[in-house]
N, C-alpha and C positions, 0 to 999 in steps of 0.2 A: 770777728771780735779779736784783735791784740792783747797782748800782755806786757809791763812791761820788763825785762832783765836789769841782768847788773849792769853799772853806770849808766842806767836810764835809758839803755837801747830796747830800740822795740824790737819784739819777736814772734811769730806766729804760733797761738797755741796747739799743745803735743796733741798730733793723731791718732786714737784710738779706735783700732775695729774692735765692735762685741755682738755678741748678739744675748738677745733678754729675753723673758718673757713678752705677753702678749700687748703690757702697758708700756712698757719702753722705758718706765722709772730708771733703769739703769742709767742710759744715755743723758736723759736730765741731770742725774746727780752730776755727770761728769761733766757736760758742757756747763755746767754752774760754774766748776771749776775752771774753765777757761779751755777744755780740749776741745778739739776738733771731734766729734767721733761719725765713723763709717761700718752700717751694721751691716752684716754681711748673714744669712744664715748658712750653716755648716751643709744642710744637703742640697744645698746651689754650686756648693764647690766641687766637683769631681774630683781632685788630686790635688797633693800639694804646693805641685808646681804653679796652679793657680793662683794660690799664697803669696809666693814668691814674685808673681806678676805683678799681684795685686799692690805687693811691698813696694815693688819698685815705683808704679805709676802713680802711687799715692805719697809714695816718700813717707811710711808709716815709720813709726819708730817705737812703738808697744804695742801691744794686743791681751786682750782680755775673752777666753772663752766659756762659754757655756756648756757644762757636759765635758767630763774630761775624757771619755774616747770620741765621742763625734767631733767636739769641736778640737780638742786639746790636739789630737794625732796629725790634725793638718798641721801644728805649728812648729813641731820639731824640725830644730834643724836650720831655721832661717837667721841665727842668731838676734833677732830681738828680743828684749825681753818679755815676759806672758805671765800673766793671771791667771787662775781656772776659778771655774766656781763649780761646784758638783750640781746633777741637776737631779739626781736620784734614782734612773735606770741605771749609769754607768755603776753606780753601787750595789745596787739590788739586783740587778741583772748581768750587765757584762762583765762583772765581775767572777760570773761563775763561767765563763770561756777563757782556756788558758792565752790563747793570741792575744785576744783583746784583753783581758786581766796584765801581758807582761806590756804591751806599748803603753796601757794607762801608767803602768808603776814606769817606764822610759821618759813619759809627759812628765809626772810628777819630780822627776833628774832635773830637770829642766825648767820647770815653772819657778818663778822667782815668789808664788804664796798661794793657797788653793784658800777657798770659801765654802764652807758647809754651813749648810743652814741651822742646823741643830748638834747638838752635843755627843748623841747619839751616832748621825752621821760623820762627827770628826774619829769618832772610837772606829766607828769601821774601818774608816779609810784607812786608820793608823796600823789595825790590827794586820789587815792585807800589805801594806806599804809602809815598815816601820821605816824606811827612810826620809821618810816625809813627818816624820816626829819635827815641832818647831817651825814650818812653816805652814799649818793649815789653822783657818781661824774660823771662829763663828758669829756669824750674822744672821740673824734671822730675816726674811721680807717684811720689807717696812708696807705698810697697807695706808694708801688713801683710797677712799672713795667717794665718787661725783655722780650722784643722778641726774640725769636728765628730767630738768621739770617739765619739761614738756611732751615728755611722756605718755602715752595713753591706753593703761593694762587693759582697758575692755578691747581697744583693737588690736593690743597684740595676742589677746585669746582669740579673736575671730582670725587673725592670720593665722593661729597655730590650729585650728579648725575645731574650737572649744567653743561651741554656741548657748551655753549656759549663763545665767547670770551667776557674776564674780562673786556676789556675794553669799552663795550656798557653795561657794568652788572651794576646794584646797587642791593649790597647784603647790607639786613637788618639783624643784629643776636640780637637771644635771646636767652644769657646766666641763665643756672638757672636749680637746679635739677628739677627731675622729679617727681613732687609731686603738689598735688592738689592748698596749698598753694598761691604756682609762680603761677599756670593758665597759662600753656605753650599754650592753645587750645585759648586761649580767640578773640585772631585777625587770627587766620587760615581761618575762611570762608569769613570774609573782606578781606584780604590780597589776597587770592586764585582769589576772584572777579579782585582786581586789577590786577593780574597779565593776565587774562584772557581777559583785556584792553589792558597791558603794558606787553610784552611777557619776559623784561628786569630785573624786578623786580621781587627778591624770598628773601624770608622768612628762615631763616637758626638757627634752634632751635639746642643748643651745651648743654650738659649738662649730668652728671652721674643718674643712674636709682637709685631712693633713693624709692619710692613705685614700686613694678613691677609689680602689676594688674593695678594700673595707668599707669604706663608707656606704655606697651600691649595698652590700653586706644587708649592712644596717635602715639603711633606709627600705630594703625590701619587706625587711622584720619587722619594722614599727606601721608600717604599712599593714601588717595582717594583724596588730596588737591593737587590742581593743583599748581606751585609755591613756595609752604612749602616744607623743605627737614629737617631732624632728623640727628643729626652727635650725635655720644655717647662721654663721659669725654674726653678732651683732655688734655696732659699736660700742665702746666700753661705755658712755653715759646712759644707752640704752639698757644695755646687759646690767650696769649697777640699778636702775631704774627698775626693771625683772623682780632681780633679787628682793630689791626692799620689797616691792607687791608679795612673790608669793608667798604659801605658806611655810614652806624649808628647801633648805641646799643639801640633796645628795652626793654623793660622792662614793666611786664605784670602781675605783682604781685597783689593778692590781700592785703598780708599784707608783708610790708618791716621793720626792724629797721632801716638796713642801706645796700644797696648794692653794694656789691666791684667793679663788674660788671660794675657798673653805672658809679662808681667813676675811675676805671682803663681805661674807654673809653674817660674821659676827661682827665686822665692823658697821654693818647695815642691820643690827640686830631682829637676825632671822635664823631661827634655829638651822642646824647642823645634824645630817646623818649622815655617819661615814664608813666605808669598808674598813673594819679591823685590821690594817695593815699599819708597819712601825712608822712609815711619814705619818699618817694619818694620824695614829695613836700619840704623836710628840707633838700633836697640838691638839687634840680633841681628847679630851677627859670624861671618860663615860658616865653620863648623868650629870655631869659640873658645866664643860663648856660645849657640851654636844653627846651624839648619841653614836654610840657604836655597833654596827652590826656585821655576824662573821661569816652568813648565809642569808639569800633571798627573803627564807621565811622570817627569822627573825628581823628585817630589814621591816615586813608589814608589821608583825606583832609589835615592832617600837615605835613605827609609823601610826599605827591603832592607837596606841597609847599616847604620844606627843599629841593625836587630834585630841582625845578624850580627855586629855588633862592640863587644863590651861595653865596650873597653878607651874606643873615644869617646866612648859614652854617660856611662862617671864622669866624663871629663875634661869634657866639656859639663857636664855638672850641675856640678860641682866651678866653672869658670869663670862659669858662670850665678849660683850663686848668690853669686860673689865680688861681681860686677859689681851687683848688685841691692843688696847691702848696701853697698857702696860710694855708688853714684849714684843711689840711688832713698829716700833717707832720709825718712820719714813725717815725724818733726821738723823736717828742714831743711823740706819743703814746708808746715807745718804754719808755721813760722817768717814764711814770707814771706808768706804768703798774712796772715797776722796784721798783719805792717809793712805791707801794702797800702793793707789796710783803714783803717791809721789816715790814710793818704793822704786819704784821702774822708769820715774825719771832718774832716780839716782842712781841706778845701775846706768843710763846711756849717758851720762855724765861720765861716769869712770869708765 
């Protein structure tokens, strides 16, 4: 796809590497716009010289990263211009290591604009990194979602080895790779409990192997957990397809920026139960657009409670999916992330 310039000449549109979440919306919004883009993820790179190969063989002339120490640290230094978007460990976590805390605040010298996804997240950043006052903005993730009609929840309970009819079932899932992070284990032996009460209730952890001596981990655990069942990456129409079937989306994270997951289950109006942690908590309102809980046990006791009371489950769902169409508009992020970008045309102009 061409573009065309001034006095009518044609010109190949700008190449951007990014890497995104697991739906890739990033890349869309920007080949809309007319760029070339080349996702790369940041732990395929060993060093930054890599970068620098990769600059030259591709003829890049911006870049856009994910994670402002994993991705952001490969790109000091190659003189093009760079985006960051925050993804919510580098804030929450690597920010408490001083090495890693001082080359993020070096990325942020350097980045020509950063992205947080919440208001919250921009105050952190700002607090650690007041030099970066003025060029960090907020976006929130814009949510579509596409189920797959063709679909079929009874065989994906017999693949996940739930031989029960659907219709006495409540499936709980927990979307999220497989990495320490998320904390896929965290309500397996609560959950197991209840189900060892309630023969009806299982636990249904979906998600791609991102550590695989964790995952091994995990898959040994749920293995001896009565009620928990393990299903590996499924395709997104699949996975949205999931979601609308069962009966709620968990979420067990120790550190969130912003989870799609979270937000794809109220735009699939399916209730919401989430770790009490601040990503979580800046989009999930406890009792309004989802339920919070701050330990395993309280995770069943609101779990109990969501089955036994239908009348909060519509009202959650009904709020959930207000709030999602409201503030989570794929346009508007689709919008900015476009004016961004011309940002850093403008800079390789001058």
């Amino acid at each position: 796809m061409a573009c065309r310039g001034h006095g009518d000449a044609e010109c190949m549109p700008r190449r951007v590497p990014c890497r995104w979440k697991a739906g890739l919306e990033l890349r869309d919004h920007l080949e809309a716009a007319g760029h070339v883009c080349i996702l790369k993820d940041a732990s395929d790179l060993e060093n930054s010289s890599e970068i620098a190969k990769l600059i030259e063989a591709e003829s890049l002339e911006a870049a856009l990263a994910l994670h402002l120490y994993r991705g952001g640290r490969l790109l000091r230094g190659h003189g093009i211009p760079f985006g960051i978007i925050f993804g919510g460990t580098d804030l929450n976590e690597d920010v408490n290591h001083g090495e890693k805390k001082e080359v993020m605040g070096k990325v942020l010298e350097e980045a020509r604009f950063a992205v947080a996804f919440t208001e919250s997240m921009k105050e952190m950043a700002q607090t650690q990194w007041p030099h970066a006052r003025g060029k960090i903005y907020v976006q929130s993730q814009g949510i579509v979602t596409g189920p797959n009609s063709a679909f079929n929840w009874n065989t994906f309970l017999r693949q996940s080895g739930i031989n029960q009819s659907a219709d006495n079932l409540h499936i709980f899932l927990l979307v999220c790779g497989l990495r320490q992070v998320k904390d896929p284990l965290y309500l397996v032996d609560a959950f197991s409990e209840w189900h060892r009460e309630e023969p009806n209730v299982y636990m249904v952890i979906v998600g791609p192997e991102v550590d695989p001596v964790f995952t091994r981990e995990v898959g040994a655990r749920v293995k001896r957990a009565a009620g928990v069942r393990l299903i590996r990456e499924m395709p997104q129409g699949d996975l949205h397809a999931a979601l609308k079937n069962c009966f709620a989306v968990v979420n067990s994270s120790v550190s969130e920026g912003m989870s799609a997951a979270i937000l794809e289950a109220m735009d699939l109006e399916v209730p919401v139960l989430a770790r009490n942690i601040p990503g979580n908590a800046a989009v999930v309102k406890h009792e309004v657009t989802g339920l919070l809980f701050s330990d395993p046990q309280e995770f069943v006791q609101l779990a109990k409670r969501l089955v036994s009371d239908p009348a909060l489950e519509r009202e959650i769902v009904a709020n959930g999916r207000e709030y999602v169409r409201a503030r989570h508009s794929w346009q508007a992020e689709r919008c900015t992330y476009q004016n961004l970008i011309r940002t850093l045309e403008g800079s390789i102009q001058d």
